[in-house]
TITINU-216691 format. One record per atom (N, C-alpha, C): x, y, z. Coordinates in steps of 0.001 Angstrom, whole numbers, plus 500000, padded with zeros to 6 digits. Example, Ala and Ser with C-alpha at 12.3 -4.5 7.8 and 13.67 -1.06 7.14 Angstrom:
513190494310507800 512300495500507800 513200496700507800 512850497750507080 513670498940507140 512900500030507870 
! end
This chain:
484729490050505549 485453491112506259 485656490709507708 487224491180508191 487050490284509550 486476491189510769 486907490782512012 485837491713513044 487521492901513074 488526492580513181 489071494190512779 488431495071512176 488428494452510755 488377495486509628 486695496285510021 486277495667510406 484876496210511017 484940496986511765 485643496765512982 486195497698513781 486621499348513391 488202498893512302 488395500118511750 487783501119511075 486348500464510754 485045501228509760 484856502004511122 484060501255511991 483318501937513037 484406503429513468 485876502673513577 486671503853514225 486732505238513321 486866504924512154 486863506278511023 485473506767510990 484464506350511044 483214506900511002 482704508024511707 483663507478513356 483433508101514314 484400509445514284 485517509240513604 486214510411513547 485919511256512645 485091510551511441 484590511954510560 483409512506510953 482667511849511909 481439512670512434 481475513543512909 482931513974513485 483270514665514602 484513515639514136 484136515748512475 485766515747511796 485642517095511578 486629517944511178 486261519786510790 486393519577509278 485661520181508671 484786520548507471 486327520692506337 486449519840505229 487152520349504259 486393520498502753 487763520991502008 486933521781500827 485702520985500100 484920521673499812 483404520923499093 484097520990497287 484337519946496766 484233520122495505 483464519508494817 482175519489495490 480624518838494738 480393517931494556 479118517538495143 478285516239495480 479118515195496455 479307513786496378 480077513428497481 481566513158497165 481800513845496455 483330513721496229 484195514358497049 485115513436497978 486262513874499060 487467512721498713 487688513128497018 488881512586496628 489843513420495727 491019512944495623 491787513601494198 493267512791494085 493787512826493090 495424512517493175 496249513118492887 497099512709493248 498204514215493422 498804513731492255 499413515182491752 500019515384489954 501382515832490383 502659515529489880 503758515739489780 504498516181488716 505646517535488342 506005517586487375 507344516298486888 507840516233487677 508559515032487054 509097514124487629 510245512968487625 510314511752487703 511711511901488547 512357511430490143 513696511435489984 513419510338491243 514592510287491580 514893508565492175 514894509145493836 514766508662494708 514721508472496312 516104509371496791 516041510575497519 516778510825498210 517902510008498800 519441510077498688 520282509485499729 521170510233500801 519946509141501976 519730509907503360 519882508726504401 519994508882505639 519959507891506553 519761508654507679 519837507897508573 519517507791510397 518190508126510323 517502508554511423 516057508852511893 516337510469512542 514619510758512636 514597512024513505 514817512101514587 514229512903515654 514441513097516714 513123512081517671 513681511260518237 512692510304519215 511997511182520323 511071511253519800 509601511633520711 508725510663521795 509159509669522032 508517508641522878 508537508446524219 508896510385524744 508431510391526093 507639511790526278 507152511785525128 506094512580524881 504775512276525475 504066513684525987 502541513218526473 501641513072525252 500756512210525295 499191512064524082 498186513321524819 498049513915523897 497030515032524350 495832515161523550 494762514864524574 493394514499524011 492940515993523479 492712515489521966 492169516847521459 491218516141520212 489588517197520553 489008517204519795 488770517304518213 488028516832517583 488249517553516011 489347516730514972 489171516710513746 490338516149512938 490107517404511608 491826517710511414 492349518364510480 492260517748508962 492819516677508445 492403515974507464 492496516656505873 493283518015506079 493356518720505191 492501520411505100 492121520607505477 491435520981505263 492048522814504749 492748522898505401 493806524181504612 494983524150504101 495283525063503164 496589525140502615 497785526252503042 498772525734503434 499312527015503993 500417526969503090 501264528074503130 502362528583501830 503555528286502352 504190528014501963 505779527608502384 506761526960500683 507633526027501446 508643525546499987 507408525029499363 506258524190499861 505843523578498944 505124524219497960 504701525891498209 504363526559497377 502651526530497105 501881527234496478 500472526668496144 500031527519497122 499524528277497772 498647528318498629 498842529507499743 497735530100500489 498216530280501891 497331530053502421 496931529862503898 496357529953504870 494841530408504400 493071529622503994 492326530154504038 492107529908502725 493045529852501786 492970529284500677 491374529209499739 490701529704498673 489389529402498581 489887528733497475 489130527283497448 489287526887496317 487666526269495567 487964526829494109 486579526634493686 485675525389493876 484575525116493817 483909523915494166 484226522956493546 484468523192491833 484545522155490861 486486521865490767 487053522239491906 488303522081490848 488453520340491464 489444519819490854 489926518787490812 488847517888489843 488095518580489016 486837517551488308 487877518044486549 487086517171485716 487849517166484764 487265518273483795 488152519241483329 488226520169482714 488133521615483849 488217521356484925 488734522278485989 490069522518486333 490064523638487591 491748523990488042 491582522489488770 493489522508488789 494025521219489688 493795521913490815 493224520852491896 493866521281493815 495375521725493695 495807522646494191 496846523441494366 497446522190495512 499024522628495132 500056522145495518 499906523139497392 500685522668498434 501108523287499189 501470522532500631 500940523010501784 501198522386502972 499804522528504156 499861520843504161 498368521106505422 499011520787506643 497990521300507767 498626520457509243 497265519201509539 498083518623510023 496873517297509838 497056517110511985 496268516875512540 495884516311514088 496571517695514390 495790518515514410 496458520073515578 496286519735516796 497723519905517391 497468519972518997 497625518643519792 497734517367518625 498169516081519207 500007515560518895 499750514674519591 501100514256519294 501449513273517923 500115513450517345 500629512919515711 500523514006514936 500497515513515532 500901516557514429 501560516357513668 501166517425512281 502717516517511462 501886517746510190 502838518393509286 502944519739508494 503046518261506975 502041518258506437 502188517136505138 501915518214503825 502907517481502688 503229518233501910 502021517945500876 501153518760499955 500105517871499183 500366518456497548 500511517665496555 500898517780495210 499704518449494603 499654519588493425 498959519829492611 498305518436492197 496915518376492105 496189517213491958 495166517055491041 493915516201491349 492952516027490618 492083514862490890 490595514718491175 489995513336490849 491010512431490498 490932510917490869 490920509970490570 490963509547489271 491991509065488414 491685508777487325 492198509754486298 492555511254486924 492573512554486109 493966512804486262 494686513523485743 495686514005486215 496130515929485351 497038516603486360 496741517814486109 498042518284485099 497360518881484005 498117519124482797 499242520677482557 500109520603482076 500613521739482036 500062523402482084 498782523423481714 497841524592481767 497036524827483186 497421523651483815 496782523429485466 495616523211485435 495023522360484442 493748522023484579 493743520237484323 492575519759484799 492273518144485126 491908517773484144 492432516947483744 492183515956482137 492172514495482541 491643513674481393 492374512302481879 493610511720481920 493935511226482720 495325510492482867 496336510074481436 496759510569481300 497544510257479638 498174509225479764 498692508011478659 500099506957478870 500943507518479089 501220506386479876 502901507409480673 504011507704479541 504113507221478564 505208507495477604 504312508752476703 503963509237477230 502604510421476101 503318511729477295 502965511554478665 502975513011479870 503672512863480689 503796513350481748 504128513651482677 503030513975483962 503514513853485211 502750513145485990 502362512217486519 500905512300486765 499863511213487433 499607510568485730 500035509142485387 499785508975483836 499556506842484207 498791506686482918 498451505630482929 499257504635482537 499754503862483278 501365502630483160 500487500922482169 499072500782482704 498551499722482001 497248499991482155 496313499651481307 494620499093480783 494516497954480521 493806497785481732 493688495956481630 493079495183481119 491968494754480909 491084493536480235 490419493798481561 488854494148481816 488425493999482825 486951493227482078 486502492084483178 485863491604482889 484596492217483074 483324491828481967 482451492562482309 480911491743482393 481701490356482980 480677489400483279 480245489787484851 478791489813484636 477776490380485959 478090489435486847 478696490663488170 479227490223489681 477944490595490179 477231492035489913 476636492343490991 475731491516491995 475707491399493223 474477490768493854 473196491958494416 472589491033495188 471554491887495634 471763493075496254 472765492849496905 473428493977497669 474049495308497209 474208495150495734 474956496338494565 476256496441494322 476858495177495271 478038495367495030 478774494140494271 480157494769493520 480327493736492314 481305492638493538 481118491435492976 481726490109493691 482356489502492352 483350488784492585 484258488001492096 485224489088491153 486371487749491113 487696489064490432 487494489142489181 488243490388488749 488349490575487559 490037491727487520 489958491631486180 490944492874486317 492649492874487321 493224493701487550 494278493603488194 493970493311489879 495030492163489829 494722491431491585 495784491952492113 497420491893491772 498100492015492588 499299492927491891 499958493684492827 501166494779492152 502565493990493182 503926494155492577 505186493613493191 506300494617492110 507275494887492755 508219495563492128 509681494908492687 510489495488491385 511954494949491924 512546496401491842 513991496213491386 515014497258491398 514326498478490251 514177497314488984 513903497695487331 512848497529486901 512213496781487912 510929496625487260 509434496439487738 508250497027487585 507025496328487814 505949495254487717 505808494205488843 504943493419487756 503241493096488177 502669492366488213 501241492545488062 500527491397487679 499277490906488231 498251489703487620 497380490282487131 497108489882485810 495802490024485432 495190488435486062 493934488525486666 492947487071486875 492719486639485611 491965487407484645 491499486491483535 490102486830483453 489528486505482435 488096486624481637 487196485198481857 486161485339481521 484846484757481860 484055484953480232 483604483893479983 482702484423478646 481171484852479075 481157484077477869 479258485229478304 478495484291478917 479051482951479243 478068481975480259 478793482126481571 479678482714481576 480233483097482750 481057482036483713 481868481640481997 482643480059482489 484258480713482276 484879480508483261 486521481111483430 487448480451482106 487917481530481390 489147481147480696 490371480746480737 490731480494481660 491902480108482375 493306480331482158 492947482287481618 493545482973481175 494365484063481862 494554483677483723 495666484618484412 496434484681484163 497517486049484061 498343486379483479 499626487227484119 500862487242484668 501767487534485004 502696488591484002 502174489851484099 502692490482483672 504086491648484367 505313492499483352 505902493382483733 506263494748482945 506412495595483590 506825496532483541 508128497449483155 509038497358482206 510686498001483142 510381499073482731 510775499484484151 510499501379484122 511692502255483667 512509501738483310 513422502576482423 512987503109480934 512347502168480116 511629502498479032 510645502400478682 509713502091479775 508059501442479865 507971500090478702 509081499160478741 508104498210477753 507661496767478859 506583496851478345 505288495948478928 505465494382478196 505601493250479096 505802491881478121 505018490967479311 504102490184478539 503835489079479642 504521488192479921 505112487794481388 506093486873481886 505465485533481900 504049484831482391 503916483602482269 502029484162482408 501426482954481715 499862483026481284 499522481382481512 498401481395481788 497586480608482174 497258479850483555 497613481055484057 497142480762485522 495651480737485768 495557480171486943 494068479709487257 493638480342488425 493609481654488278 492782482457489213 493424483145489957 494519484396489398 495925484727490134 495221485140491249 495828485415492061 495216486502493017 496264487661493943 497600486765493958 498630487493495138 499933487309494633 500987487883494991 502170487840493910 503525488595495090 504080488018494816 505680488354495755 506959487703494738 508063488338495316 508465488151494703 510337487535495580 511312487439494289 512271487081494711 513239487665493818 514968487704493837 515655488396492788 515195487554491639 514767486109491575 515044485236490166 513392484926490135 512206485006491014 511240483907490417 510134485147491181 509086484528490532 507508485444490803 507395484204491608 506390484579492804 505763482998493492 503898483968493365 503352482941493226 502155483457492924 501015482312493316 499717483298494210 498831482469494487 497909482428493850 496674481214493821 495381481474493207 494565481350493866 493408481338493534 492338481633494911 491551479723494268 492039479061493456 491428477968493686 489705477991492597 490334478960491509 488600478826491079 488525477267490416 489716476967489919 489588475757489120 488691474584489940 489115474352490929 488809473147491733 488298473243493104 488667474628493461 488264474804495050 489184474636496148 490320474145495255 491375474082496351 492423475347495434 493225476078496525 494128477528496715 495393477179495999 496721477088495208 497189476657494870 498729477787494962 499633477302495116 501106478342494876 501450477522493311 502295478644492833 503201478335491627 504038479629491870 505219479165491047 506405480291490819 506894480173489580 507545481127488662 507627481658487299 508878482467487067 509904481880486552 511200482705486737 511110483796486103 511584485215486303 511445486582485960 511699486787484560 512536485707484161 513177486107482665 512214484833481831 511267484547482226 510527483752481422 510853482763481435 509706480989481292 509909480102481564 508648479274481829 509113478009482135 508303476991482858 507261477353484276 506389477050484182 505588478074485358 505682476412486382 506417476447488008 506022475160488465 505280475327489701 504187474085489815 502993474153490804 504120473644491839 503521474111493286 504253474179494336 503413473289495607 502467474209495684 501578473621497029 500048473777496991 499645472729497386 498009473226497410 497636473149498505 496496473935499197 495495474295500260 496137473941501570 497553474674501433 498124474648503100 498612476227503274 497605477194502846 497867478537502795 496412479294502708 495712480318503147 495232481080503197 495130481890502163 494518482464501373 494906483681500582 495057485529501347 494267485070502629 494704486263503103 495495486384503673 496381485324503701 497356485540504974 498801484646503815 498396484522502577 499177483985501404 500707485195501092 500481484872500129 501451485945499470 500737487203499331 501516488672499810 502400488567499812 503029488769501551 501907489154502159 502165489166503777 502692488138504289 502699486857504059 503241486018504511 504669484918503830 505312486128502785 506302486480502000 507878487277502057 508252486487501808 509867487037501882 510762486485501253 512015487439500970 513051486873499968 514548487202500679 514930486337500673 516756486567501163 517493486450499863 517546487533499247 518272487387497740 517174486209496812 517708485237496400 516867483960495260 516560483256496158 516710483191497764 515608482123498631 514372483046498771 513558481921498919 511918482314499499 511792481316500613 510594482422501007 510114481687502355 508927482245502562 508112481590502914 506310481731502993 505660480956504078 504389481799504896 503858481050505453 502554480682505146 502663479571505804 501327478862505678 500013478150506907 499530477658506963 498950477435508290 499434476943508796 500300475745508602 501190474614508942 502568474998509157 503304475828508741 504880476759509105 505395477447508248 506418477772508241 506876478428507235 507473477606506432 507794477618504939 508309476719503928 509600477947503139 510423477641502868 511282477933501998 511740477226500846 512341477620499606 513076476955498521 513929478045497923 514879477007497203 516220477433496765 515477478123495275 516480478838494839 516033479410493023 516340477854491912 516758477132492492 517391475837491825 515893475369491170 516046475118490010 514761474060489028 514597473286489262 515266472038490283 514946470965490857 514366471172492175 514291472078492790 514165472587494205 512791472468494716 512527472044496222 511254471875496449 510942472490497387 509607472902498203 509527473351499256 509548472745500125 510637473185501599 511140472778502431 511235473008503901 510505472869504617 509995472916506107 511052473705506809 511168475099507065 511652475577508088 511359476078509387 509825476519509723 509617476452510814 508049475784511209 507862475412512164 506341475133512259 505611475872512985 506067477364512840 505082478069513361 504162478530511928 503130478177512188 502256478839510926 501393480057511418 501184480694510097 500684481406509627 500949483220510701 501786483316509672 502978484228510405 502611485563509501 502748486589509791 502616487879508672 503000489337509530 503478490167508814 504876490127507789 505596489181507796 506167488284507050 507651488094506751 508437488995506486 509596488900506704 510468489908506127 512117488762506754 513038489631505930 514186489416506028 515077490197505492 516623490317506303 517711491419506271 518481490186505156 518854489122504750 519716488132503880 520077486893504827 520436487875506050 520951486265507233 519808486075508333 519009486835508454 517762486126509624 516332486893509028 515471485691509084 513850485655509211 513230486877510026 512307488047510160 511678488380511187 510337488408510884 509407488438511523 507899488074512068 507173488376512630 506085488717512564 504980488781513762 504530487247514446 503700487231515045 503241486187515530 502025486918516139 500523486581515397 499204487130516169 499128486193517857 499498484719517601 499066484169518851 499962484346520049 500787485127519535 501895485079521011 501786487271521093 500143487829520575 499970489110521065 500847489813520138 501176489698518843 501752490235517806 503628490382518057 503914490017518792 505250489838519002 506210489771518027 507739490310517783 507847490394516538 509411489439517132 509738488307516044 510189487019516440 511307487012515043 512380486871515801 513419486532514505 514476485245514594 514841485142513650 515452483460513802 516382483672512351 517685483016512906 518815482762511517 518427481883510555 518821482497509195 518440481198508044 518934480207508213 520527480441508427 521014479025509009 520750477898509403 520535478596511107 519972477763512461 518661478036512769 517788477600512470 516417478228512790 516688477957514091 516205479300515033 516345479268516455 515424480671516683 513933480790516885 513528481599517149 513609482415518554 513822483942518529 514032484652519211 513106485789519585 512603486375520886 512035487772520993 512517488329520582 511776489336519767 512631490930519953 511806492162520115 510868492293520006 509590493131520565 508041493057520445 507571493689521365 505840493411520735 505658494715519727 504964494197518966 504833495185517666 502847495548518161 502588496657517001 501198497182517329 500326496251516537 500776495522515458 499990494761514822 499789495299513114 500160496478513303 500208497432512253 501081497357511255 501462497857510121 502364498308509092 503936497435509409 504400497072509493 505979496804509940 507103496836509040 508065497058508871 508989496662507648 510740497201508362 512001496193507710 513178496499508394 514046497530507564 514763498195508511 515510499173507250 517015499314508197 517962499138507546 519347499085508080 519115498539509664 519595498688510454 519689497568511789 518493497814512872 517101498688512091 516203498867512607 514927498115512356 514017497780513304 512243497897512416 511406498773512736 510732499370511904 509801500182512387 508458499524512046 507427500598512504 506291500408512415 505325501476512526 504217501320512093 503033502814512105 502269501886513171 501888503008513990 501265502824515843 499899504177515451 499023502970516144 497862504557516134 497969505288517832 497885506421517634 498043507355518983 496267508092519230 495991507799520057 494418508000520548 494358508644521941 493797509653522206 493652509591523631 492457510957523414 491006510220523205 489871511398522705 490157511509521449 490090512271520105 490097512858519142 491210514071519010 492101513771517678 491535512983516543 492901511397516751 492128510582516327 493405509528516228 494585509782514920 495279509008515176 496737509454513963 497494508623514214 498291508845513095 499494507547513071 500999508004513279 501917507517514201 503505507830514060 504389506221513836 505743507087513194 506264505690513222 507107505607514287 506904504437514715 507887503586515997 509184502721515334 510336503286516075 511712502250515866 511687501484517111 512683500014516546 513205499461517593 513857498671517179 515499498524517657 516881498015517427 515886496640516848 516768496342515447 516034494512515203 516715493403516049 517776493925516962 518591492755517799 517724492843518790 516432493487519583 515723493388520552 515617494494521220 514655495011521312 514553496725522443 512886496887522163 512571497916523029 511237498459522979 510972499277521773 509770499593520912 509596500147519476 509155501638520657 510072502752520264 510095504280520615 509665504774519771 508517505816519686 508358506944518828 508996507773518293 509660507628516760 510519508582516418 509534510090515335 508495509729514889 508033511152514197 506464510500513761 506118512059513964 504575512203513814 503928511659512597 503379511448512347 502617511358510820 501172511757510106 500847512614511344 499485513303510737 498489512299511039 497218512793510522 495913512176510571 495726510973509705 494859509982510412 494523508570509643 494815507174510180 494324506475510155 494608505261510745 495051504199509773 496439503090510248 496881502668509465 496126501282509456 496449500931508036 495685500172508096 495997498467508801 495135497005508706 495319496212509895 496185495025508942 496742494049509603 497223492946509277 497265492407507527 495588492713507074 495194492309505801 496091493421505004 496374494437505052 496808494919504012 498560495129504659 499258493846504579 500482493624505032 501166494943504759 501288495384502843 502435496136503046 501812498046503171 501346498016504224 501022499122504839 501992500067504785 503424499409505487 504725500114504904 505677499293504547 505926500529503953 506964499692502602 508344500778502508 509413500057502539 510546501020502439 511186500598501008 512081501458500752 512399501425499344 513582502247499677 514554501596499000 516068502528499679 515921503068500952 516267504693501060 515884505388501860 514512505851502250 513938505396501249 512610506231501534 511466504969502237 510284505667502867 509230504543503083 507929505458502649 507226504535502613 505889504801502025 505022504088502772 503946504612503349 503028504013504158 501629504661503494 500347503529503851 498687503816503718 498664504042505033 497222505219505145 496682505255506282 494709505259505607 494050505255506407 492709505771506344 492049506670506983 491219507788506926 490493508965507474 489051509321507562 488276509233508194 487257509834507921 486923511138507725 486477511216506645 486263513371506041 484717513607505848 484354514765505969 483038514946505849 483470516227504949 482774516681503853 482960518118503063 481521519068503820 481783519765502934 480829521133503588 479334520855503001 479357520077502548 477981519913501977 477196518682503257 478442518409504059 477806517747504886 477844515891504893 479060515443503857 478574514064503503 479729513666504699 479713512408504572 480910511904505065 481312511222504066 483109510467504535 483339509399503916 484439508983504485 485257508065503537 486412507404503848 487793507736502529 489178508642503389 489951508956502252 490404507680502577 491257506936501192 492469506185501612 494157507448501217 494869507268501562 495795508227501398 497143507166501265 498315507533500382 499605506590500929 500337507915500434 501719507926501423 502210509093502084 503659508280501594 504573509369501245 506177508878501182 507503509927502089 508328509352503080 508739510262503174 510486509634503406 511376510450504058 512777510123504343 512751509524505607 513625508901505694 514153508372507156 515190509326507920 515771510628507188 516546511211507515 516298512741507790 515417513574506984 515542514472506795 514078514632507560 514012516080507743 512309516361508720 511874516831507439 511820517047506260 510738517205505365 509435516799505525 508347516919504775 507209517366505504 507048515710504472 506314514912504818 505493513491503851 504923514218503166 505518513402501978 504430513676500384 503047513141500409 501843513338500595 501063512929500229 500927512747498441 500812511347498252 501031510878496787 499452510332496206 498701509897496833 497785509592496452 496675510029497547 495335510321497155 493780510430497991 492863510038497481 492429509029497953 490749508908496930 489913508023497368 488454508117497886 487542507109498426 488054505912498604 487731505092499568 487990503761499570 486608503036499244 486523501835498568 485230500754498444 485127500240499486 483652499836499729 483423499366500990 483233497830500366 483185496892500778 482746495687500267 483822494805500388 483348493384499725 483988491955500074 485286492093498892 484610493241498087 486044492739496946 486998494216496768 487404494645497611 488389496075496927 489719495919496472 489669496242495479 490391496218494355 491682497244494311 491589497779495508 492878499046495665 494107498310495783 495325498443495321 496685497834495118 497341499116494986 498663498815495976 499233499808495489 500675499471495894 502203500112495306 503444499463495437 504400500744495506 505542501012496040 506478501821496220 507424501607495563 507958502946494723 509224502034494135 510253503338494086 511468503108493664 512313504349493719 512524505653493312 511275505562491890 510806506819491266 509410507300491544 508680506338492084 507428506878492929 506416505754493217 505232506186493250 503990505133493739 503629504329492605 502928503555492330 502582502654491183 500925501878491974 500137502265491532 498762501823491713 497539501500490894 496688500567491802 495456500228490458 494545500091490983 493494500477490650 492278500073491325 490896499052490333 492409497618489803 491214496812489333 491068497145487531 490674498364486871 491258498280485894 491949499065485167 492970499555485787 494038500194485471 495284500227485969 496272500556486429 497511500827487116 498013502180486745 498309503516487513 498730504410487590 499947504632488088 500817505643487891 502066506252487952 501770507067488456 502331507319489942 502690508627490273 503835508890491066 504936509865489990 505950510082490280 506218511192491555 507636510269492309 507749511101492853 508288512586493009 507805514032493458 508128515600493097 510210515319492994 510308516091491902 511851516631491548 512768517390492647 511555518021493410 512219519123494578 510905519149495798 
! end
């Protein structure tokens, strides 16, 4: 874990110590996921809200974090709300649908919309009570998209916590479709099968087909219109390895070995201009054509760069050593350019903008808003609040993620319930670029503390798509 991510522990800890009390639904549980009645595609919307970025930060005590429901379109609730201890547990009422205010009184206020829900794992059934998650071609809802093969060769160490992979490593989506690594199995001497597996999804009719198998230790996965590029963590030999796998099935070809990171691999250090790729590595960035003869090909020597991203005709970037600076350059002509300092946070481009999630602090409670700024070069301005939570750092690149019109961002929170515990929500939130609707909160549920967390999660045009290791869940986004 690096000295950030350490950091960000210490920072949430401190905000739930200090956090106001939400609902107790018994023992240390301060999770649930939100349940949806049905399935429809991304609002079409454009421009931004109203720019707030000469707004004062006003130090205020305390964090909101949910903790009431108030009544409005989203329905569910009013103000004071009692909700029983056990609901969101299975064979209980769902958490009611409605509207919380999250950071009262700061300038990351923000009115978030929260779905009829349930535990983790559960999802809430037509009678409004918590069951388990059904196959998605069985319900509606929060429903189960894959069951993986999870290995059940002993990780634990002394410490209690499980080490080495198993189960689902990495999630990537296209227009039509979802796809996914399984790592692979271990027998009972606890010798690797060399059985990773590249699987997809098409979400038009849920059928499930494996795209390419026998990878050696998937771990990270990005993508392109024509090819999967995919990393391994090197169990075979000890050295890290790229390969790529055309979408419609094929020849799987090895690419590069141990001039890449896995944390700083695919997919953060990933991008596609239509069927080109481009990736960084410690040594620069590399690109290749979709062509079967095609090799990887030296385009810049700045290494180890994260986000990548790209509009079709220019590269853009962070750069940690030049103070997170966000740096763009033509595919053409490589000719790198300023164009702003970024927070280090979330980033992603959407029509002739980039934004980004910025934490806003000044005393309690901290919170996140998103910042624009022209991608031809300007200062990143505060355009809208986003409630309570801190986003998360560098390692979990796609923090935000846009998808048509819509974006979807993770944050993290510290919550304490009434019984007095603390903890850590993870939350990922979807909202418009256009409209002031209130963010969907789409998902809530503990985060793992440890060397191996297994949380994945992907945005796509009909809703969230997540796994935590051995499963992958659906949750669609609300109809209205």
């Amino acid at each position: 874990m690096s000295l950030r991510s350490l950091g960000g522990w210490a920072l949430l800890l401190a905000v739930g110590c200090d956090g106001r009390l939400i609902v107790d639904r018994g023992g240390n549980s301060v999770s649930g996921m939100s349940g949806a009645s049905d399935v429809s595609g991304a609002s079409d919307v454009s421009g931004v809200g109203t720019d707030m970025s000469d707004g004062p930060i006003e130090a205020v005590a305390g964090m909101t974090g949910g903790a009431e429901l108030a009544g409005g379109d989203g329905g569910g609730g009013s103000a004071g709300t009692v909700i029983p201890p056990d609901a969101g547990k299975v064979g209980e009422t769902c958490l009611p649908e409605g509207l919380v205010t999250e950071s009262e009184g700061s300038a990351t206020e923000a009115t978030i919309r929260v779905l009829a829900r349930c535990d983790a794992g559960l999802s809430c059934n037509a009678q409004g009570k918590c069951a388990a998650a059904p196959d998605c071609l069985q319900g509606h809802g929060v429903c189960v998209m894959r069951r993986a093969v999870f290995d059940q060769y002993v990780f634990d160490g002394l410490d209690g916590i499980a080490h080495g992979h198993t189960g689902v490593l990495a999630l990537a989506a296209s227009d039509s479709h979802v796809y996914w690594l399984e790592y692979g199995t271990r027998d009972a001497l606890g010798t690797y099968q060399h059985d990773g597996t590249l699987m997809s999804y098409r979400i038009a009719d849920g059928t499930t087909t494996s795209v390419a198998s026998g990878f050696d230790g998937p771990t990270s996965l990005a993508l392109t219109t024509t090819h999967a590029y995919i990393a391994s963590d090197g169990i075979l030999n000890g050295h890290p390895q790229a390969y790529r796998a055309p979408l419609t099935g094929g020849s799987v070809e090895q690419l590069q070995q141990d001039q890449f990171s896995i944390e700083e691999g695919f997919p953060a250090g990933f991008t596609a201009a239509g069927s080109q790729a481009f990736w960084s590595t410690s040594t620069g960035i590399y690109t290749q054509s979709a062509s079967s003869n095609a090799v990887p090909t030296p385009f810049s020597t700045e290494g180890s760069v994260y986000p990548l991203m790209s509009d079709g005709t220019e590269i853009f970037y962070t750069s940690p050593s030049s103070g997170f600076a966000v740096i763009r350059t033509p595919i053409a002509s490589p000719a790198p350019q300023f164009v702003a300092t970024s927070s280090g946070f979330g980033i992603a481009l959407h029509g002739d903008d980039l934004f980004e999630l910025d934490v806003l602090q000044n005393g309690l409670p901290w919170g996140t808003v998103l910042s624009r700024a022209p991608k031809s070069g300007g200062e990143f301005l505060r355009v809208r609040p986003l409630g309570a939570g801190v986003p998360l750092t560098k390692i979990d690149a796609l923090a935000l993620q846009v998808v048509g019109d819509r974006y979807f961002f993770t944050v993290e929170e510290g919550v304490q319930d009434s019984g007095g515990n603390y903890g850590t929500q993870r939350r990922v939130l979807s909202a418009s670029f256009a409209d002031d609707d209130p963010p969907i909160r789409l998902l809530e549920l503990p985060m793992e503390r440890g060397p191996d967390d297994r949380f994945r999660w992907i945005g796509t045009a009909v809703g969230l798509f997540w796994s935590d290791g051995r499963a992958i869940y659906a949750q669609p986004l609300p109809s209205h």
